[in-house]
C-alpha positions as CSV (number, residue, x, y, z in Angstrom):
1,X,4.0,61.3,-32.2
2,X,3.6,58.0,-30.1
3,X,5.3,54.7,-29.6
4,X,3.8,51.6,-31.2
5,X,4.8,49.5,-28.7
6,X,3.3,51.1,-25.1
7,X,1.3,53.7,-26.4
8,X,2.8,56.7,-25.2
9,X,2.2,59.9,-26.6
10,X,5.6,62.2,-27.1
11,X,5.4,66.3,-28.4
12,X,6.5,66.8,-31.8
13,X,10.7,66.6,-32.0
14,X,11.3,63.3,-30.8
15,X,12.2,60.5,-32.4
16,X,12.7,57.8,-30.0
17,X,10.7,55.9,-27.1
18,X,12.5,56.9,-24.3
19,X,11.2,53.4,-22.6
20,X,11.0,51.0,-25.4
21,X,14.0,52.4,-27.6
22,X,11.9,52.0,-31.2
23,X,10.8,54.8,-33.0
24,X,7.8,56.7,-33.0
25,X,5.1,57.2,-35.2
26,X,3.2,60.2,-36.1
27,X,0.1,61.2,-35.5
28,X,-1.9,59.6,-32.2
29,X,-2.7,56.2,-31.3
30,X,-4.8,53.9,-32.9
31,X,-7.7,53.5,-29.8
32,X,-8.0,49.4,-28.9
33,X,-10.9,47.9,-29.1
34,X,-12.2,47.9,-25.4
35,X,-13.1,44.4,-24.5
36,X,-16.4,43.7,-22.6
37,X,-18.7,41.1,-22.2
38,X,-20.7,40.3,-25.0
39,X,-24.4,38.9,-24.1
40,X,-25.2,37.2,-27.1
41,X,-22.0,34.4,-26.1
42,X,-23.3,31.1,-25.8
43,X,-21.4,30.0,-22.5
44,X,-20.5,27.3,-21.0
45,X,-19.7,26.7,-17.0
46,X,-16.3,24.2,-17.5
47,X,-15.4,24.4,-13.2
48,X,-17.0,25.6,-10.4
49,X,-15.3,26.3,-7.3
50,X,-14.6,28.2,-4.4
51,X,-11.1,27.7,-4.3
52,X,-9.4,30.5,-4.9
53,X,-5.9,29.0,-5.6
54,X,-7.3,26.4,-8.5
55,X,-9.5,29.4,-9.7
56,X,-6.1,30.7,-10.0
57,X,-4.4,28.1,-11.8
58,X,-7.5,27.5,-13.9
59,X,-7.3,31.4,-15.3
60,X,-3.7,30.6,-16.1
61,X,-4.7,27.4,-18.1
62,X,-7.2,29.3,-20.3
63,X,-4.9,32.4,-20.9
64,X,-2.0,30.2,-21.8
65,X,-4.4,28.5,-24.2
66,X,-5.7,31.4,-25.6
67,X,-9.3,30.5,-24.2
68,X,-11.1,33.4,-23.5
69,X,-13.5,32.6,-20.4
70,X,-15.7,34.7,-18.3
71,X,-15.7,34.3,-14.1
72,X,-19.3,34.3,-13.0
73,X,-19.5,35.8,-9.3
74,X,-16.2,36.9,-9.7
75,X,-17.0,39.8,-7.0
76,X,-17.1,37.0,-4.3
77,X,-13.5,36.6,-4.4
78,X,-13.3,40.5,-3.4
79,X,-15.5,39.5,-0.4
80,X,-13.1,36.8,0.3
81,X,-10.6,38.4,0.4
82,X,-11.9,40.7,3.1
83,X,-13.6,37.9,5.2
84,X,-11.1,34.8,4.7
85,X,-13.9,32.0,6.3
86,X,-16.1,33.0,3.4
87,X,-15.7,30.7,0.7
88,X,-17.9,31.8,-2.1
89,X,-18.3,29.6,-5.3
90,X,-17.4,30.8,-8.6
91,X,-18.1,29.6,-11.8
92,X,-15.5,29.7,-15.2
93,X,-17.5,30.1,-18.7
94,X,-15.6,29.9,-21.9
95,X,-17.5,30.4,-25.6
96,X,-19.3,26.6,-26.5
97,X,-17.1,26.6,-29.4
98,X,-13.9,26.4,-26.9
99,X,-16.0,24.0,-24.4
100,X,-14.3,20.8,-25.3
101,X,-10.4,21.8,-24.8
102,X,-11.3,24.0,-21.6
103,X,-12.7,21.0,-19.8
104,X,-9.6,19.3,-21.2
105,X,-7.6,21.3,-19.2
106,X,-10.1,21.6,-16.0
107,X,-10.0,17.5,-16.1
108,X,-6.3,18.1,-16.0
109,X,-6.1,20.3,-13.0
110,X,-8.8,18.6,-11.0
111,X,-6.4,15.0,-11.8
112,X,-3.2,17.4,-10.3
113,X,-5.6,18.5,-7.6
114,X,-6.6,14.5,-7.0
115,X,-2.9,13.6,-6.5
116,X,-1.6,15.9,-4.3
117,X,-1.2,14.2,-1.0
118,X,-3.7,15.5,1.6
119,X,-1.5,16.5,4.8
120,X,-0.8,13.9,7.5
121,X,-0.9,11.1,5.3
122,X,2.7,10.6,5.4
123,X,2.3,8.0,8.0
124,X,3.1,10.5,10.5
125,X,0.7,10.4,13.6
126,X,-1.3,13.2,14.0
127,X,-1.2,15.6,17.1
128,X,-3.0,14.2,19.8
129,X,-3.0,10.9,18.3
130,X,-1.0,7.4,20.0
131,X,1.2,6.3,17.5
């Protein structure tokens, strides 16, 4: 017996996902399909950067999309994280055949990245300056 919706596996005599409140199914779960990297993609870099918060917002663009993409040097942001002066650049691939509405969306992020005001442009003077 298991649930269909998380996957957990329950002894014969119940009925009833004890988390999820639908019922279970008999037998065991189906296994998913593990998903790994498949070499033969034809991919495409659509941003590089060593920001780690528009890396961020970037992987949230694509996912919302539906894009599936690929971090290259993704195991510098674990160094990062570690040594913060470190800024190490890392590059977002998506399949060619997704290439055109992922840059789409990069072009939109860099533009909200373009407008933000930088600090101390407010016309305030900055420390150590005569205003």
């Amino acid at each position: 017996m298991y649930c269909p919706q998380c996957r957990c596996e329950y002894r014969d005599g119940f009925t009833e996902c004890s988390d999820c409140h639908v019922p279970l199914l008999a037998g065991t779960p189906p296994q998913e399909p593990v998903d790994r990297f498949d070499p033969t993609l034809d991919l495409v870099v659509v941003l590089e950067t060593n920001d780690r918060i528009q890396l961020a917002f970037a992987k949230g663009l694509l996912e919302e999309a539906g894009i599936p993409f690929f971090i290259l040097g993704q195991i510098a942001t674990l160094i990062q994280d570690v040594d913060g002066f470190l800024h190490k650049w890392v590059r977002v691939q998506v399949p060619r055949d997704r290439e055109a509405e992922a840059r789409e969306l990069m072009e939109e992020l860099l533009q909200a990245d373009n407008s933000l005001p930088d600090a101390g442009e407010d016309g305030a003077a900055e420390p150590g300056e005569n205003a």
